[in-house]
Backbone bond lengths (Angstrom), bond angles and torsions (degrees), N, CA, C in turn:
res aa  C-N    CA-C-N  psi(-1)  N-CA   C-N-CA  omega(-1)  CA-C   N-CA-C  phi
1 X - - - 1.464 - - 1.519 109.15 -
2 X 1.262 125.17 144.53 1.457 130.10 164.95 1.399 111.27 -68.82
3 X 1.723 97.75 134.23 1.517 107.40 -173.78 1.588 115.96 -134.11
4 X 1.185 99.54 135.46 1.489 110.27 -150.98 1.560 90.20 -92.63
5 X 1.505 123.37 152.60 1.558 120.99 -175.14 1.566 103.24 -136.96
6 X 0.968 132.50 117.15 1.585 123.90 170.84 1.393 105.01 -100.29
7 X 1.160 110.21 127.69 1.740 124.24 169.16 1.138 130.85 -137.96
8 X 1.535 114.92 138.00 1.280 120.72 -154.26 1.757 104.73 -98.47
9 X 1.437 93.73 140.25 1.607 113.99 -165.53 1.360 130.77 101.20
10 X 1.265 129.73 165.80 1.338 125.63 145.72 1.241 164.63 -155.49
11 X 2.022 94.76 22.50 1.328 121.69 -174.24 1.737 92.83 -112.09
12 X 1.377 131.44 -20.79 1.164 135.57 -178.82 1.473 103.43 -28.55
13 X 1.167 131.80 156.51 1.609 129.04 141.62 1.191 133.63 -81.00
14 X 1.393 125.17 -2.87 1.390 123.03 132.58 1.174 95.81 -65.92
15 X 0.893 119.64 -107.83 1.892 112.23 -142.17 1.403 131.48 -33.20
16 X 1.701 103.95 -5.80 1.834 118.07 -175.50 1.241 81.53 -77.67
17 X 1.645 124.83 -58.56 1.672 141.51 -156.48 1.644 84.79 -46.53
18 X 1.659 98.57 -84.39 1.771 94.26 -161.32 1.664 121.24 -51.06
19 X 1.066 124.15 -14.97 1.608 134.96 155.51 1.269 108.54 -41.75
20 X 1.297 124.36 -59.31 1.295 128.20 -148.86 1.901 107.56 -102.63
21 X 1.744 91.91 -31.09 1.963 93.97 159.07 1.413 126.95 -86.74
22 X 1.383 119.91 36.06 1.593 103.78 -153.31 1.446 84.56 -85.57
23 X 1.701 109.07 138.00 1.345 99.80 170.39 1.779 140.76 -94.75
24 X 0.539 125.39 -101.21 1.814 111.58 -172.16 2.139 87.51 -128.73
25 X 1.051 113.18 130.19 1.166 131.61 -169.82 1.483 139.69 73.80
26 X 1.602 100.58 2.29 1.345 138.54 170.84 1.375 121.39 -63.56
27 X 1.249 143.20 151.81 1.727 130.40 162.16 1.849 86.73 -150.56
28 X 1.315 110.27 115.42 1.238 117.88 132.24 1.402 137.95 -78.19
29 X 1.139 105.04 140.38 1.465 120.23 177.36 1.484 111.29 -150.35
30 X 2.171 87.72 105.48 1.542 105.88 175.25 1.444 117.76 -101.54
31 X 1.414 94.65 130.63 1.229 105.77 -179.63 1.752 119.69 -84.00
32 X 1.761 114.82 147.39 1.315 94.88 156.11 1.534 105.73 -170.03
33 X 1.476 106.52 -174.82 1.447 94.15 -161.48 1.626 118.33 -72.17
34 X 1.725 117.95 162.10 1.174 105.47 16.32 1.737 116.90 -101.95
35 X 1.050 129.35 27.30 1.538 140.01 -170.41 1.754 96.05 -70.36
36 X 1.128 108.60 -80.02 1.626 117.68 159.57 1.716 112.82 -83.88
37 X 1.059 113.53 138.11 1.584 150.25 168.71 1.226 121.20 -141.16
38 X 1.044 114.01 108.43 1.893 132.76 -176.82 1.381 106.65 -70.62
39 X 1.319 118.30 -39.48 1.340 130.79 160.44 1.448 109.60 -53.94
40 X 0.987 138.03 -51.20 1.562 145.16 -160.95 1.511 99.40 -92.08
41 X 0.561 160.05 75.58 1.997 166.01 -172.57 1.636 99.10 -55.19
42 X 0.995 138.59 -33.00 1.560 152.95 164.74 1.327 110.30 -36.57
43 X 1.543 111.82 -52.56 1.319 104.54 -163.49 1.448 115.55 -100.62
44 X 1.803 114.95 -15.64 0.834 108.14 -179.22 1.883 142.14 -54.19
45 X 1.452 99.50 -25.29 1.457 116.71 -168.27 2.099 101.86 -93.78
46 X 1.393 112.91 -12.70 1.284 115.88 -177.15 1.903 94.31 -92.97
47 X 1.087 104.98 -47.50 1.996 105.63 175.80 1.407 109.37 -61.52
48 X 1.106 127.33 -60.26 1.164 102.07 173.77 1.852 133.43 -68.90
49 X 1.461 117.83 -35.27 1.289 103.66 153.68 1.684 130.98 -30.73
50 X 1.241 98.59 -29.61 1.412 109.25 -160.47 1.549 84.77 -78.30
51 X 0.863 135.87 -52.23 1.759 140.12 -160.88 1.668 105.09 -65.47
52 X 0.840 99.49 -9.55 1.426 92.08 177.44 1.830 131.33 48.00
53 X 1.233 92.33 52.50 1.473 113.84 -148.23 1.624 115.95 -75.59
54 X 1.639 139.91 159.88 1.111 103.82 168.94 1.731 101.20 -120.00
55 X 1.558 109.39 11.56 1.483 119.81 179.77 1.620 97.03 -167.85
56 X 1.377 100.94 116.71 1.202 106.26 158.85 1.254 124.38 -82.33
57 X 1.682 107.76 131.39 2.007 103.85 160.57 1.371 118.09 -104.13
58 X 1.234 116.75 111.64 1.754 107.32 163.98 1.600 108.88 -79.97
59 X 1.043 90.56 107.58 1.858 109.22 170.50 1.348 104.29 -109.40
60 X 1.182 132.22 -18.79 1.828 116.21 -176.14 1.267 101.39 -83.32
61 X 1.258 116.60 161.30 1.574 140.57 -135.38 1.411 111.91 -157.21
62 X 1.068 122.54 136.20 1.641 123.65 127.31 1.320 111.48 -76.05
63 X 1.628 127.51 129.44 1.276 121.43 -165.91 1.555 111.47 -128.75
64 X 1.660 109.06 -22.81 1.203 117.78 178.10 1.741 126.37 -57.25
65 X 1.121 104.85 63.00 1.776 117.29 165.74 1.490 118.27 16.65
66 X 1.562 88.84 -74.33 1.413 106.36 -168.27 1.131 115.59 -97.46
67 X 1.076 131.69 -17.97 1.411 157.76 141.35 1.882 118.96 -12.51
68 X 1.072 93.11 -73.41 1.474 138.14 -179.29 1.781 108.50 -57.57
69 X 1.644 96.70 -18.13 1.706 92.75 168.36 1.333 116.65 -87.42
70 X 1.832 107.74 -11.80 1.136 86.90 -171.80 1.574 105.38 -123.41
71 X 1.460 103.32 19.87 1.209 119.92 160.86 1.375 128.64 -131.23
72 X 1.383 108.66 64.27 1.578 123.48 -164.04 2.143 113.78 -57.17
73 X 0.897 72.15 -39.30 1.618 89.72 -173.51 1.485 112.73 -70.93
74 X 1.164 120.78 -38.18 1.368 142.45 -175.79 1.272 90.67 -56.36
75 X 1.677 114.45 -62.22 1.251 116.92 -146.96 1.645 122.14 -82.15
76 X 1.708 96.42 -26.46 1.588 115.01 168.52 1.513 101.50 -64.61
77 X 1.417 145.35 -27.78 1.353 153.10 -164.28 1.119 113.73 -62.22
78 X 1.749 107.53 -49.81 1.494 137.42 -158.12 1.398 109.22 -109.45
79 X 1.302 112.48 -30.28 1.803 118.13 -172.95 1.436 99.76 -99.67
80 X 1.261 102.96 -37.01 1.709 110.11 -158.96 1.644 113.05 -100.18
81 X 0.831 135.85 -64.49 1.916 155.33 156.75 1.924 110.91 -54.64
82 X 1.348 114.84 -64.60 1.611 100.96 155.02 1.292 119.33 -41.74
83 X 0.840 130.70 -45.44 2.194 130.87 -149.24 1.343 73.56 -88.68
84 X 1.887 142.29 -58.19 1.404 117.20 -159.88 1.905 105.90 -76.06
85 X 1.055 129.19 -31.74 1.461 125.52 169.02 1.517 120.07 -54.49
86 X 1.535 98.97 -30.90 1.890 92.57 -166.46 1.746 79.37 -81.87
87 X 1.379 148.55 -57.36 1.393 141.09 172.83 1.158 121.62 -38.95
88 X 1.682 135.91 -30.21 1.247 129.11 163.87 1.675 107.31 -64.11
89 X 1.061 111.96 -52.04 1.786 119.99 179.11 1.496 108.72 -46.35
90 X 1.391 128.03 -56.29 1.409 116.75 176.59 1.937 113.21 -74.55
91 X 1.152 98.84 -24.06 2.009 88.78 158.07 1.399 106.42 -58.42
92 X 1.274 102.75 -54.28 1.754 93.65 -165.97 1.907 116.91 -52.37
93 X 1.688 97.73 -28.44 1.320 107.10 -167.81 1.624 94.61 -110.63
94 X 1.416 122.23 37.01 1.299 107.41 158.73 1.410 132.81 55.53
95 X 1.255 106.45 23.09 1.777 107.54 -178.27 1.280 100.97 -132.46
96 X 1.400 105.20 -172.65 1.576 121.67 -172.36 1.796 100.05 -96.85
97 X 1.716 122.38 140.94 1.361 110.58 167.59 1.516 95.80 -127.02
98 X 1.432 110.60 152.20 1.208 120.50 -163.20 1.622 109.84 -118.55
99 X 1.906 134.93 77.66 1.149 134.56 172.27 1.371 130.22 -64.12
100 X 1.640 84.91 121.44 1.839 86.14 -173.99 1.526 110.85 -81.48
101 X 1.432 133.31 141.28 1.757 141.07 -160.77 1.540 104.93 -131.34
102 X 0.871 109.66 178.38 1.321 127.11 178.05 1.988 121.19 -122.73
103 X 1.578 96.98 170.14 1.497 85.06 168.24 1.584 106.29 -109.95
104 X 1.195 105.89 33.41 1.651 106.43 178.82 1.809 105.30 -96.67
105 X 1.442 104.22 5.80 1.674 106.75 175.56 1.217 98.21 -82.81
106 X 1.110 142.50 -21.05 1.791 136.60 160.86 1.325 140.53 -88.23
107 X 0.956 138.26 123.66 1.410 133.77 -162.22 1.564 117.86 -75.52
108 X 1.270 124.86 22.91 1.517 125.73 168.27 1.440 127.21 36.92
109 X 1.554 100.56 46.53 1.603 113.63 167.09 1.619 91.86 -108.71
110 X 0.875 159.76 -5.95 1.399 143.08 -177.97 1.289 109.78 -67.41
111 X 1.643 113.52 157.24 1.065 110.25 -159.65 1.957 112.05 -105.60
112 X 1.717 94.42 -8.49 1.554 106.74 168.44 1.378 107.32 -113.81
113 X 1.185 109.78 -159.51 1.414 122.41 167.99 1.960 108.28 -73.55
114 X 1.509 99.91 164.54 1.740 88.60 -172.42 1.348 99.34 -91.12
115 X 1.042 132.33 172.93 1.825 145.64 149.30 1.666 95.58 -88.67
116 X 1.269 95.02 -172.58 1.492 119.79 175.60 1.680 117.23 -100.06
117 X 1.401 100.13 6.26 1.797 114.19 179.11 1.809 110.56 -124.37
118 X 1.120 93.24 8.23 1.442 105.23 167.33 1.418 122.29 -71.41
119 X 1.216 127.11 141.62 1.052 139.71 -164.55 2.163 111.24 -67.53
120 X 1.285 138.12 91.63 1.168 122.77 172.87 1.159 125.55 -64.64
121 X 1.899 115.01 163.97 1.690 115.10 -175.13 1.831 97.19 -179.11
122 X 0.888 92.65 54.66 1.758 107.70 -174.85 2.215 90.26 -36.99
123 X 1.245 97.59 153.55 1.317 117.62 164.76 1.485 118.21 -114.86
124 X 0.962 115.95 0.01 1.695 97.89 -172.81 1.237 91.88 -145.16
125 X 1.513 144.46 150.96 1.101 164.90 103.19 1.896 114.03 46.94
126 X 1.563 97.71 -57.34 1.654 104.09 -172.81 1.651 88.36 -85.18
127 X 1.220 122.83 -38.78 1.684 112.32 -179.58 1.701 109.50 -48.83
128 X 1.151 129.27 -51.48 1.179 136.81 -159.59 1.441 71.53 -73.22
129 X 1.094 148.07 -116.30 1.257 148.11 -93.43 1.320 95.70 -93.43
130 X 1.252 131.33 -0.41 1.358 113.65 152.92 1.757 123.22 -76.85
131 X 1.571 96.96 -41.35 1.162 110.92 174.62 1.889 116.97 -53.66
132 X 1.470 93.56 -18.07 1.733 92.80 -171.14 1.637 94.82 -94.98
133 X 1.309 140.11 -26.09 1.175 146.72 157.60 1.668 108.17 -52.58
134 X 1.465 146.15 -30.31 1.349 122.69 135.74 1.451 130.61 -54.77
135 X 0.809 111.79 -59.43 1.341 115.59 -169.66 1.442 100.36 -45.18
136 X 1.541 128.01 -59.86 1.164 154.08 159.80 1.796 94.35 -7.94
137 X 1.115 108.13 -81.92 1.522 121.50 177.40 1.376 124.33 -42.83
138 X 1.677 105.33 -32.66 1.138 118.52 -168.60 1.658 111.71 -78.51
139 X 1.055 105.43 -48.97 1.715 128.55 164.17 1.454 102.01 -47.03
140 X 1.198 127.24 -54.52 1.320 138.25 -169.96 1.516 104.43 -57.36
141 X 1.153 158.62 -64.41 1.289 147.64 -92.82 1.722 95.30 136.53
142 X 1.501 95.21 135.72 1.367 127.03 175.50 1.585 115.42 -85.17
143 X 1.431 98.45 -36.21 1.500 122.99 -171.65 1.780 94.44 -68.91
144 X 1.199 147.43 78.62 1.283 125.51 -170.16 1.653 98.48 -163.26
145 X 1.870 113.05 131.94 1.406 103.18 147.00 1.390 114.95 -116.76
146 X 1.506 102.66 159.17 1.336 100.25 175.51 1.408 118.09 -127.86
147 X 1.095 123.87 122.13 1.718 138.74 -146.50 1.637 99.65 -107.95
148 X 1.118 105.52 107.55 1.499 111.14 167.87 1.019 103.15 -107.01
149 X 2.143 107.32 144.53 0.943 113.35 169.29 1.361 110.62 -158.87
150 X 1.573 129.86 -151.80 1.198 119.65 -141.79 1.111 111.59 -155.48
151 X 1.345 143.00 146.73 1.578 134.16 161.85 1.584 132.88 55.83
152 X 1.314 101.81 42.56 2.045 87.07 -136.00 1.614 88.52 -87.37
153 X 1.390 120.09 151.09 1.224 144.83 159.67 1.208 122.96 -136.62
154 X 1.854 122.18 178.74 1.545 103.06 -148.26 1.634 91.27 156.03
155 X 0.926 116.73 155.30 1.693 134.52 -159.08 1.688 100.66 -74.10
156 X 1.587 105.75 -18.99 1.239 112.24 -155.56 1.670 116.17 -105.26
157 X 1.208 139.24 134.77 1.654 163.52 151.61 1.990 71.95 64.48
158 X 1.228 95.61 -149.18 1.887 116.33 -154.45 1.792 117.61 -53.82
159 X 1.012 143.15 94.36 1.693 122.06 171.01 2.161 84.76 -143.67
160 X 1.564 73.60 179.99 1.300 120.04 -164.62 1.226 91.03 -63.52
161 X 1.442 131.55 -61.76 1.575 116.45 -176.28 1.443 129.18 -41.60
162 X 1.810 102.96 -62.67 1.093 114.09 144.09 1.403 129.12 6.65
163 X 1.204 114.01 -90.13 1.292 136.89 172.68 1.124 131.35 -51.47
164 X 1.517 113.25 -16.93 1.576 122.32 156.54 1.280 118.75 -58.15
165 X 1.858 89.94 -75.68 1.804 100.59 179.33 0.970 112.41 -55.21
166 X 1.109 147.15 13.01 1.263 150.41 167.44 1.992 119.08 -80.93
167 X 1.557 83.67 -66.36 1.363 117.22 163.56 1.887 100.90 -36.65
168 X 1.065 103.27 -68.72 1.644 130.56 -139.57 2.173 86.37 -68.69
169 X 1.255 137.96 -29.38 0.794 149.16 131.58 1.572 114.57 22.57
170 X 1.648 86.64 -92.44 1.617 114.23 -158.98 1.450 103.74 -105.09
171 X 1.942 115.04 -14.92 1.510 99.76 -174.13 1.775 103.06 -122.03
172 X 1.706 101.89 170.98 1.510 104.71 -177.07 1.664 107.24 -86.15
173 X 1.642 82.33 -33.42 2.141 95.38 -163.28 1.681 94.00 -120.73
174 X 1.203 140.63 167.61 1.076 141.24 -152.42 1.949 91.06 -178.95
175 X 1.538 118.38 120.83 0.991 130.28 -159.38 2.107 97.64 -98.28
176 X 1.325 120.33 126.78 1.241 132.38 -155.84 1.316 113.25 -130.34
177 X 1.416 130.88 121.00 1.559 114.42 -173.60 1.435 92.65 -94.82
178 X 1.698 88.53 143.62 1.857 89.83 -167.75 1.708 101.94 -117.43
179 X 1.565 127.90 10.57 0.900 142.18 176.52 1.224 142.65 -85.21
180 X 1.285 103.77 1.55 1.402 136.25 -161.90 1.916 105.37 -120.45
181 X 1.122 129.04 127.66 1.413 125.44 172.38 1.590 99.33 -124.64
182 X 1.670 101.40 142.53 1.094 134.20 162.88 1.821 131.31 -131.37
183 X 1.221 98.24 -170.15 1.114 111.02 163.32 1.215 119.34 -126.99
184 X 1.665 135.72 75.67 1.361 130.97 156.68 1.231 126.36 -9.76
185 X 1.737 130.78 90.26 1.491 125.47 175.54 1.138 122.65 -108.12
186 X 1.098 144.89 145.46 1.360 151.11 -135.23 1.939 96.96 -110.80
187 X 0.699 131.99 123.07 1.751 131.71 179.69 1.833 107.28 -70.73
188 X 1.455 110.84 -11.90 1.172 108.82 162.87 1.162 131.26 -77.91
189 X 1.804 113.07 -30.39 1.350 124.79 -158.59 1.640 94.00 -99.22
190 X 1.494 104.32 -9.97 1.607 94.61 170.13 1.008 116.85 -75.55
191 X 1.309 122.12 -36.43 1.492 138.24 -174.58 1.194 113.25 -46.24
192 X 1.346 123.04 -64.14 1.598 157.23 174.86 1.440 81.21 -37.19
193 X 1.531 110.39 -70.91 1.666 107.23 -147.84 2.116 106.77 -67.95
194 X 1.585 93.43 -18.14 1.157 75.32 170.26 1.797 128.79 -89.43
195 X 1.197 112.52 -30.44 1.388 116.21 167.87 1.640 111.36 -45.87
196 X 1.698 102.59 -13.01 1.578 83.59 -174.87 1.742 117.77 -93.30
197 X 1.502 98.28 -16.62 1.296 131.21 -156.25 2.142 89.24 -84.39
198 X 1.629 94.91 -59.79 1.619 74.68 169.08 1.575 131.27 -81.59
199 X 1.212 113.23 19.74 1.539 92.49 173.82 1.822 97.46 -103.11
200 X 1.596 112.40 1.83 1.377 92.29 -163.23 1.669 90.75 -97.62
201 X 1.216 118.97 -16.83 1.318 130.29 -178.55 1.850 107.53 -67.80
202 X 1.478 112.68 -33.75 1.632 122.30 -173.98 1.332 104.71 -78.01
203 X 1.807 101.31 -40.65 1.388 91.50 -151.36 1.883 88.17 -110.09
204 X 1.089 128.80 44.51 1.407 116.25 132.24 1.601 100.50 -171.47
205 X 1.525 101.25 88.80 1.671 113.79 166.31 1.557 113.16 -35.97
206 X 1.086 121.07 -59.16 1.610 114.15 -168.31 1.219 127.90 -80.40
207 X 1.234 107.92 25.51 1.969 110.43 178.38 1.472 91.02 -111.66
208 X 1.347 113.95 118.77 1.452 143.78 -178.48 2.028 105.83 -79.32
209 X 1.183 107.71 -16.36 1.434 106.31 -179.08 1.189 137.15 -91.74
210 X 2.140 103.13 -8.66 1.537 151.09 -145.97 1.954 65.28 -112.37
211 X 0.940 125.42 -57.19 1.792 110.25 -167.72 1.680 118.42 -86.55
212 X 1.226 114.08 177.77 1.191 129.69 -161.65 1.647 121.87 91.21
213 X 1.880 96.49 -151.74 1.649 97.31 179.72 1.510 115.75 -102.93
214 X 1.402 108.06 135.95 1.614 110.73 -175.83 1.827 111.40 -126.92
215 X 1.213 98.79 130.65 1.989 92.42 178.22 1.518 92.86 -82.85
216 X 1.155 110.15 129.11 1.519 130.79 141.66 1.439 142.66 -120.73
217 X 1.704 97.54 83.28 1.448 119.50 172.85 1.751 121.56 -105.06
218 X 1.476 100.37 161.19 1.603 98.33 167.75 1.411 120.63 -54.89
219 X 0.845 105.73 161.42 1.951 121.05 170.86 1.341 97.43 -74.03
220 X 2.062 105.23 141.71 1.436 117.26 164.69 1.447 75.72 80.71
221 X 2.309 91.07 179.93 1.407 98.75 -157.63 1.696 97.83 -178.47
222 X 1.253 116.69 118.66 1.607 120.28 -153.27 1.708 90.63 -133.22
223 X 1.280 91.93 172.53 1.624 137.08 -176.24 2.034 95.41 -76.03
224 X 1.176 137.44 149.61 1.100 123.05 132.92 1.538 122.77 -33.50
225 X 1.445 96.02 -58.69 1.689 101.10 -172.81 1.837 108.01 -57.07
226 X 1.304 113.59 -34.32 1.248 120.16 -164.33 1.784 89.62 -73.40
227 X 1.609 132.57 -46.06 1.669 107.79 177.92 1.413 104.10 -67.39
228 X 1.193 127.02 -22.95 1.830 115.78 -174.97 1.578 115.63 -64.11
229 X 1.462 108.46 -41.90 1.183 122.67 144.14 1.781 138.68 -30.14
230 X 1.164 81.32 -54.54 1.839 84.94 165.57 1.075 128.10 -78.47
231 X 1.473 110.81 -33.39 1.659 137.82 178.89 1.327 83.68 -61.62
232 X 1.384 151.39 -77.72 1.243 132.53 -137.37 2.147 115.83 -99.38
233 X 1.393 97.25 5.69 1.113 109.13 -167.99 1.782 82.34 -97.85
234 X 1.142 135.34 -45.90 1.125 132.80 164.09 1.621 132.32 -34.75
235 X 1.323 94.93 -65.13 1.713 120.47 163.52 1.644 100.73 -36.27
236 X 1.383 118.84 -49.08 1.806 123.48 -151.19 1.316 71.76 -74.73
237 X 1.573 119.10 -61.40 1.484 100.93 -149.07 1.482 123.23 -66.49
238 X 1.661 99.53 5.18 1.703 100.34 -173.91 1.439 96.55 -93.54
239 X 1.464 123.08 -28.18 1.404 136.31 -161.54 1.226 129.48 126.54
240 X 1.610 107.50 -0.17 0.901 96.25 -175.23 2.468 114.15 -78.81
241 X 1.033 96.19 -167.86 1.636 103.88 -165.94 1.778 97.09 -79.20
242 X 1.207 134.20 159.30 1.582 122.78 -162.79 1.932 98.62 -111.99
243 X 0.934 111.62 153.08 1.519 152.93 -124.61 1.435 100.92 -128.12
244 X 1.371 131.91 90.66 1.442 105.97 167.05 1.805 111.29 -92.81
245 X 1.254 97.55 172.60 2.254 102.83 -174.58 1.513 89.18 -133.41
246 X 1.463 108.59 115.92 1.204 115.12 152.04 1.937 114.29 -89.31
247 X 1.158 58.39 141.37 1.881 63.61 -173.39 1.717 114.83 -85.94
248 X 1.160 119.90 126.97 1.391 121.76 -178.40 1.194 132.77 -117.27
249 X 1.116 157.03 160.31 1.309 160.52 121.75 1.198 123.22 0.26
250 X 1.374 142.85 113.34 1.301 118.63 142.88 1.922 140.25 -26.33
251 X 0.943 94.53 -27.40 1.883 110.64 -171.52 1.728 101.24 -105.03
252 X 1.455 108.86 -6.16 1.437 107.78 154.62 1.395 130.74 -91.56
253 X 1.551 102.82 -16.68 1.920 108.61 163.27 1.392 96.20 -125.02
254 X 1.308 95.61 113.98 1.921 103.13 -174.54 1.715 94.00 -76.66
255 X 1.188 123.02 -157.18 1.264 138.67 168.08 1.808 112.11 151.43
256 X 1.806 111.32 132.90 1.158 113.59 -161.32 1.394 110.30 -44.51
257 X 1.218 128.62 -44.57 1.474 123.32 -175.77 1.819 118.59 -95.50
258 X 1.003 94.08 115.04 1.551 108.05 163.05 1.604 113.08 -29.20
259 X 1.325 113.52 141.01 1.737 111.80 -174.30 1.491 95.84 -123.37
260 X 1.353 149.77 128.90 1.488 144.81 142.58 1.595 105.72 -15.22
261 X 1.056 105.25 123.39 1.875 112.50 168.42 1.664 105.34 -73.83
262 X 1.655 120.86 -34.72 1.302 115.59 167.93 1.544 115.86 -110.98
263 X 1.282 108.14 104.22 1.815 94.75 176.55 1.223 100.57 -110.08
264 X 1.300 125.64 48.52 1.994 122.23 164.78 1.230 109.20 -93.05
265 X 1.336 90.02 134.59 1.887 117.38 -177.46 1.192 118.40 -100.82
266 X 0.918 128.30 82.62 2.165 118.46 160.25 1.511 106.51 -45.32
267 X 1.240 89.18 104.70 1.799 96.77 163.10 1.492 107.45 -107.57
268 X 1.641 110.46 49.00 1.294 92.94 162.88 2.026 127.23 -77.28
269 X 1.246 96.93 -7.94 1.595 98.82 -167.77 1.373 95.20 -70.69
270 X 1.709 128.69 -34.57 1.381 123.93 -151.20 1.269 97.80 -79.55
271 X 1.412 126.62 -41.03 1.619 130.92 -179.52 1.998 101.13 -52.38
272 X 1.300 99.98 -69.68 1.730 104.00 -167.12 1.581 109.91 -66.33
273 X 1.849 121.68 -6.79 1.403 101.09 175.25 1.978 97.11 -107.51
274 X 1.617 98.04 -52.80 1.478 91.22 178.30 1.639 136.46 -79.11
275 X 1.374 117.00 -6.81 1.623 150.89 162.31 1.510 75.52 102.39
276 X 1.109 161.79 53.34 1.318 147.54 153.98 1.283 133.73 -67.73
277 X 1.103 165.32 106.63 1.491 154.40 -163.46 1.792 94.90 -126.28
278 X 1.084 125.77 150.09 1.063 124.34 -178.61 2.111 99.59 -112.40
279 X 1.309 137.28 169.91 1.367 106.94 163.36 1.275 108.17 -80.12
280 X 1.945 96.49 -161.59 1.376 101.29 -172.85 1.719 104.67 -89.83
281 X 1.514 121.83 162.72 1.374 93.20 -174.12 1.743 131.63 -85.74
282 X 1.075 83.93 -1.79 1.807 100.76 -173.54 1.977 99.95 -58.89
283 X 1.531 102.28 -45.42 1.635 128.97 -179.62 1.545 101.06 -48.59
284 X 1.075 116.72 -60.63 1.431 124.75 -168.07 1.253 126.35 -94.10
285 X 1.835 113.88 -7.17 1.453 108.20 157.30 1.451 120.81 -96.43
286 X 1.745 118.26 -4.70 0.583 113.75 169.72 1.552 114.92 -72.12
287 X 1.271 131.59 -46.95 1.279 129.51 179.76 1.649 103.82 -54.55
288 X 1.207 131.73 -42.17 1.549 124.18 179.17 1.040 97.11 -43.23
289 X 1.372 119.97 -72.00 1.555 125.97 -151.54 1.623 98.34 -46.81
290 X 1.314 126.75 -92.23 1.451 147.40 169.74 1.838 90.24 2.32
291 X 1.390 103.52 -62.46 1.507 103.98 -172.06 1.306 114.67 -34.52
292 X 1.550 104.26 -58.91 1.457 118.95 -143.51 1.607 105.37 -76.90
293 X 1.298 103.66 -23.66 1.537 136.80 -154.13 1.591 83.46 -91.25
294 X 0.831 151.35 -73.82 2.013 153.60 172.62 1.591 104.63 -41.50
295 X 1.625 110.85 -28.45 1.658 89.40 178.18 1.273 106.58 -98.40
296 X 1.469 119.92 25.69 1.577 99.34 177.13 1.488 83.26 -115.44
297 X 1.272 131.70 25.50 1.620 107.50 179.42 1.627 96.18 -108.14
């Protein structure tokens, strides 16, 4: 059946990603201001009615990290109070909405990767208020997934890749915090994973196991320094000039907001409830890179 998707935002990199993956019987429809404003709580539940939706995604964000410390309120408004309004709106309209999360709702002392029954304790400002944007959802509506994830990069507006080749330019060595583990995810492969997540959510309302919270990250699990590393081992192999990564400290690049030292996700629940696999990430930054690297020629 054709399935209609309403999603919120539209410079995000999710939402460029799912723009550009919609697949064959699909219709997105992204919203943004001023029709919807996440900031404005008013308009949100009249814009999306209007879309006529058969799964909502809230993908718009407060995204600014560091930002967000010194605008706490802002960010609980938009992360935290939006995510529970756009979830009251699809109760009212009877469908499933699907919130995208972060792994900044945990405080990155664990000693593996997290599950989805792990204990949260956000450290910084945008963690909390993402974290209050589930719960938010959760209160809201039964009908709900919530997609955590991680690291995301993508051909599209600000990330970490980005910011290499950029870097990689003008410098020989390029300074890398190597203390920190993640999971590098691709904003495309989220996309994918989410188109898959709402049709299984449309097309069978009464499976209670299809809802709740799910991590959805890449496979494997690196250093910052270890994607800067790949990023530029890539570049050589395209031609570009080679790249050294000093590896650093966290407490050698301060920054207002605190980052999790572990943000690895087991997404095994999302594979065995929604069949989801995300790739591995080495697979999918390599294709960014290559991407990004062909549109500057």
């Amino acid at each position: 059946m054709g399935l209609r998707i309403a999603v919120t935002g539209w410079t995000g990199q999710v939402v460029r990603a799912m723009l550009e993956r919609v697949p064959a019987g699909v219709e997105v429809i992204a919203l943004r201001r001023p029709e919807l404003d996440l900031a404005d709580h008013r308009t949100i539940a009249p814009a999306l009615r209007s879309a006529r939706p058969d799964v909502i995604v809230n993908a718009a964000a407060y995204t600014a990290v560091d930002q967000a410390e010194s605008e706490p309120e802002l960010a609980m408004r938009i992360n935290g109070g939006a995510a529970g309004e756009a979830a009251h709106a699809a109760a009212a309209l009877g469908i499933p909405v699907i919130q995208l999360s972060t792994d900044y709702v945990f405080d990155g002392t664990l000693g593996r990767p997290y599950r989805e029954d792990d204990a949260t304790g956000p450290i910084s400002a945008y963690g909390a208020s993402k974290l209050a944007g589930e719960q938010a959802v959760a209160a809201a509506t039964a009908n709900h997934a919530v997609l955590r994830t991680a690291w995301i990069y993508s051909p599209f507006g600000k990330n970490f890749v980005k910011t290499m080749l950029r870097l990689a330019e003008t410098r020989d060595e390029v300074g890398v915090v190597a203390d920190q583990q993640g999971c590098p995810t691709s904003a495309l492969d989220i996309a994918d994973a989410i188109f898959a997540v709402a049709r299984n959510l449309a097309e069978r309302p009464g499976e209670v196991p299809l809802r709740g919270i799910f991590h959805m990250a890449a496979r494997g699990e690196a250093a910052w320094a270890d994607v800067a590393e790949a990023i530029f081992a890539e570049r050589a192999r395209l031609g570009g000039k080679p790249v050294a990564v000093k590896r650093i400290a966290t407490t050698d690049y301060p920054t207002p907001a605190r980052r999790p030292a572990n943000s690895r996700l087991d997404s095994t629940k999302l594979a065995a409830t929604h069949g989801v696999r995300l790739p591995q990430w080495q697979d999918s930054l390599s294709a960014c890179v290559k991407r990004l690297l062909a549109d500057q020629e």
